[in-house]
N, C-alpha and C positions, 0 to 999 in steps of 0.2 A: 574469506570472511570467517574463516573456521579457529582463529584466533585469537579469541576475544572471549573470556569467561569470566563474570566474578560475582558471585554468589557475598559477596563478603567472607562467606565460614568455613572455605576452602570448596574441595570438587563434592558433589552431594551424588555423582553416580560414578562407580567403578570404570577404570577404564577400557576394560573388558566388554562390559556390559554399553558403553558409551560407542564402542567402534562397533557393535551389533545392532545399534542402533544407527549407524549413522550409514551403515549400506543404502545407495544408491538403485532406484530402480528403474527402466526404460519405461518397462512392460506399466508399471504404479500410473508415471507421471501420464505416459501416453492416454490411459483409460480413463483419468479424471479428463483429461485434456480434450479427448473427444467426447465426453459425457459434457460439456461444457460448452463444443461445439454443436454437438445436438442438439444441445437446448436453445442454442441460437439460431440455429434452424426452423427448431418446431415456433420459436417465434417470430420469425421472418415469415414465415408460410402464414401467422394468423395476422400477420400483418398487413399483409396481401389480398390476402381474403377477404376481411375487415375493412378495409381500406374503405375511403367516402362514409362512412356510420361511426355513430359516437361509439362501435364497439372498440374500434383502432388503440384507444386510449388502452387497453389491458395491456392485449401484447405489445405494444410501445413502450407501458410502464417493464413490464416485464424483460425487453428485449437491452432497455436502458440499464436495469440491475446487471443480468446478466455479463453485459459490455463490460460495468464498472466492477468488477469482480474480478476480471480477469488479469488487474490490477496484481491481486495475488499471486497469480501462474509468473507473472514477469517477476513477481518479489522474490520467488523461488528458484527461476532462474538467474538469478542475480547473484544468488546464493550457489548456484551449481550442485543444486538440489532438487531439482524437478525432476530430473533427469541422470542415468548413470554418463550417457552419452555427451562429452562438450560441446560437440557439435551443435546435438539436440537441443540442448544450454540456451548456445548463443543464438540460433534461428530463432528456435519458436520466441525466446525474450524479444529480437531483433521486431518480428513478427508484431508481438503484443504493443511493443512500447510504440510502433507506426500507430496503433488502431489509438494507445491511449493519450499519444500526442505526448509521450515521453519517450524521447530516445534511451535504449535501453544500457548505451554505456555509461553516459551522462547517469542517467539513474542509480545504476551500480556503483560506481565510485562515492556517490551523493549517499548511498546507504551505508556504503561500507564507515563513510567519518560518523554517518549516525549509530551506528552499535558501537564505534570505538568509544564515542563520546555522550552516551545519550541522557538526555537531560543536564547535559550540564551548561548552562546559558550562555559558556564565553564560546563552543567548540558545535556543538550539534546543531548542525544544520537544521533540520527541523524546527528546532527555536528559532536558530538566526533567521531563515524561509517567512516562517508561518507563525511565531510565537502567537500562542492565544494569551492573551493579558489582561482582558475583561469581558464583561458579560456581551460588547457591541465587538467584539473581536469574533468570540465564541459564534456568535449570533448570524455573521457574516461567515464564518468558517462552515456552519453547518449545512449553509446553503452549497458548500464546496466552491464557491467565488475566488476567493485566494488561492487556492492548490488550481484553479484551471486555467486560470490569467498567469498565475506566476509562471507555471511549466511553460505555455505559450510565449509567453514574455524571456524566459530565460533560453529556449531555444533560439526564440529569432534574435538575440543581442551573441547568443555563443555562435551563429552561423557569421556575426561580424567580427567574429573575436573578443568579444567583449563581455567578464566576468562579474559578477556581483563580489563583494569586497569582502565577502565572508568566506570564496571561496579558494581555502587554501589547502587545500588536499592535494589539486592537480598538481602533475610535475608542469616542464613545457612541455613535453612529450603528447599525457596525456591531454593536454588544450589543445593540441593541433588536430587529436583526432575527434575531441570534441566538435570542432568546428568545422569537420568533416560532415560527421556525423552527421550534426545539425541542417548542414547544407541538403542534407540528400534526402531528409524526411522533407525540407521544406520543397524540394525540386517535384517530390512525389507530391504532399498536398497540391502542390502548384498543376501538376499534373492533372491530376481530380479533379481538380476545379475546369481548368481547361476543355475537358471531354464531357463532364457536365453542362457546360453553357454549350457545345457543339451539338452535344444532343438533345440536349431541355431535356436534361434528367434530374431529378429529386431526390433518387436514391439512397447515394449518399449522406444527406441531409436525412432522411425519412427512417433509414436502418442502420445509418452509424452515427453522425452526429449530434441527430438532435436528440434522442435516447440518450446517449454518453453524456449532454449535457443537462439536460433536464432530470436523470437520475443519477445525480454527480453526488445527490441528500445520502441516500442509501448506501452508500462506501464509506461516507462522514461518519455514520456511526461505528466502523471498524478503525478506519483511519484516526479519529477522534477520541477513543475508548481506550486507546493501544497504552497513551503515559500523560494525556494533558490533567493537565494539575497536581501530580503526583510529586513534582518538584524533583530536586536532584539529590540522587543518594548512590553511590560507586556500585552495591549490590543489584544486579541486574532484576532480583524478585520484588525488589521496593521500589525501582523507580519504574515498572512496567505491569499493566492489567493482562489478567485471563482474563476474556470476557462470556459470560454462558449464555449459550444459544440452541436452538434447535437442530436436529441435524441438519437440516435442508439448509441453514445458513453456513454449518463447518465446513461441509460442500461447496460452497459459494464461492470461499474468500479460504480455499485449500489448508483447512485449521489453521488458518492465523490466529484464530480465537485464543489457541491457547501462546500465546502471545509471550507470558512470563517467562516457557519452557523455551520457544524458540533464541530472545534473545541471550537465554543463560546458560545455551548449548547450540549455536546455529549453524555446526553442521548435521545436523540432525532434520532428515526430508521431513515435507509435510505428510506425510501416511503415517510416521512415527509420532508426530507430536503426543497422543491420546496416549500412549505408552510411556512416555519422555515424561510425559507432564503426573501419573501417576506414579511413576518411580519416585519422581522428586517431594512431590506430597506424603511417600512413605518415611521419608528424611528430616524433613523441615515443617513447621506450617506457616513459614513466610508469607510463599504465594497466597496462601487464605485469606490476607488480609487485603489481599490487592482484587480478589477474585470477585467480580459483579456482571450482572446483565447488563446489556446493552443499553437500555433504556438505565436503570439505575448509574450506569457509568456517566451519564453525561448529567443526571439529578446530580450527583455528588459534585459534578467540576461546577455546575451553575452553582448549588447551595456552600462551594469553596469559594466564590467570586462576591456571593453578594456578603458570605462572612469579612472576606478582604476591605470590600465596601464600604460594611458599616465601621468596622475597627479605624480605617480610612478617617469616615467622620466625627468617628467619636477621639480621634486624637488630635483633628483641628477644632475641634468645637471647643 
């Protein structure tokens, strides 16, 4: 995916300075990785503890963030970016995409037509998937309902062979091993289930599923921030948000935040974005105008919708 730049105004970092940035690290990916797994830990443990009292609900909210966050780590190894090691790459993404009920090749290929193509409504998947198109779209999207039914939906149809019509990226190759793929994460949920009703366990349900689902809102705002409503424009800084946040959320979602920088140089690991995305600020003030908080990013896409709305009514009236 390292392939794909376009700025409109030509390259905005040296390429010197672009392959210094774009060093690979083990020792990076590994430490955010286990810093990540720690915190799913220390929330498992107050899970446990908590467990039968209305305290449960924190670290359950907590432990559900957590889950849906890691969302990023697989976006990164998709990218073969988290990691200097491919190995590393493919496991830990293999790993993640089990937990997020996204097989992780499936996923990769499905990102890579979305940077090739993004925002632009005949070709990005994204749109074709999920497009947000009104405020009852939006509305349903934030709750994450569509991105968790769909992924769900589109594995068990790819374990039969069977593709959604927008998707034309694969070769036949790649479908075969989607359908691989697909089969083996379902063998293993099928698995889970099975050893759970053997042992009247809850577990899974209590520390992975029902978290992942019920905190599916809190990724929406990363996931949702990233380009809905921005419309389609070839330069990667206009049709894409930075979004600013605290650190403990850049952390979270491995600076996808700064989102603008990723897609308009994505081989570029997530340790550098903070780097990346200030080089390019010293060049341009493109990204400025796409740049909003998290909460402000989604005011702008509703107060884009109900402008659509009214102009709507005011040209049937």
């Amino acid at each position: 995916m390292d392939d794909w730049t376009n700025t409109g105004s030509g390259p905005l970092i040296a390429p010197k300075r672009l392959k210094q940035l774009s060093v690979r690290s083990d020792a990076r990916g590994l430490m955010h990785l286990f810093s990540q797994m720690a915190a799913l830990a220390a929330t498992s443990t107050l899970i446990a503890v908590s467990n039968g009292t209305w305290w449960v609900i924190l670290p359950f909210m907590a432990q559900g963030i957590v889950l849906n966050c890691l969302y990023a780590g697989q976006h990164e190894t998709s990218h073969r970016t988290a990691f200097k090691s491919r190995m590393l790459n493919v496991w830990v993404g293999e790993i993640i995409g089990f937990l997020m009920i996204l097989p992780a090749q499936w996923d990769r290929k499905f990102h890579f037509a979305h940077h090739r193509n993004t925002q632009n409504p005949a070709k990005d998947p994204e749109l074709l998937a999920y497009g947000i198109q009104s405020m009852k779209d939006w509305r349903i999207s934030l709750l994450g309902l569509p991105f968790g039914w769909g992924q769900a939906k589109a594995m068990a149809l790819a374990a039969r062979g069977i593709f959604p019509d927008f998707v034309w990226w694969l070769t036949d190759a790649e479908r075969s091993e989607m359908v691989r793929e697909a089969r083996l994460h379902l063998a293993g949920y099928a698995l889970i289930l099975v050893l759970s009703i053997a042992f009247q366990s809850w577990i899974a349900l209590e520390y992975w599923l029902g978290p992942l689902l019920v905190m599916k809102v809190f990724y929406q705002f990363q996931n949702m921030g990233e380009h809905t409503g921005l419309g389609y424009n070839p330069d990667t800084l206009k049709c894409t948000r930075t979004l600013k946040g605290p650190p403990w959320m850049r952390w979270l979602v491995w600076n996808m935040s700064y989102h603008a920088a990723h897609h308009t140089y994505p081989s570029v690991p997530f340790y550098r974005l903070p780097e990346l995305d200030r080089d390019i600020r010293r060049k341009t003030d493109a990204a400025d105008a796409t740049t909003r908080g998290y909460i402000q990013a989604q005011i702008d896409v509703v107060r884009g919708f109900r402008r659509a709305a009214q102009a709507a009514r005011e040209a049937t009236a």
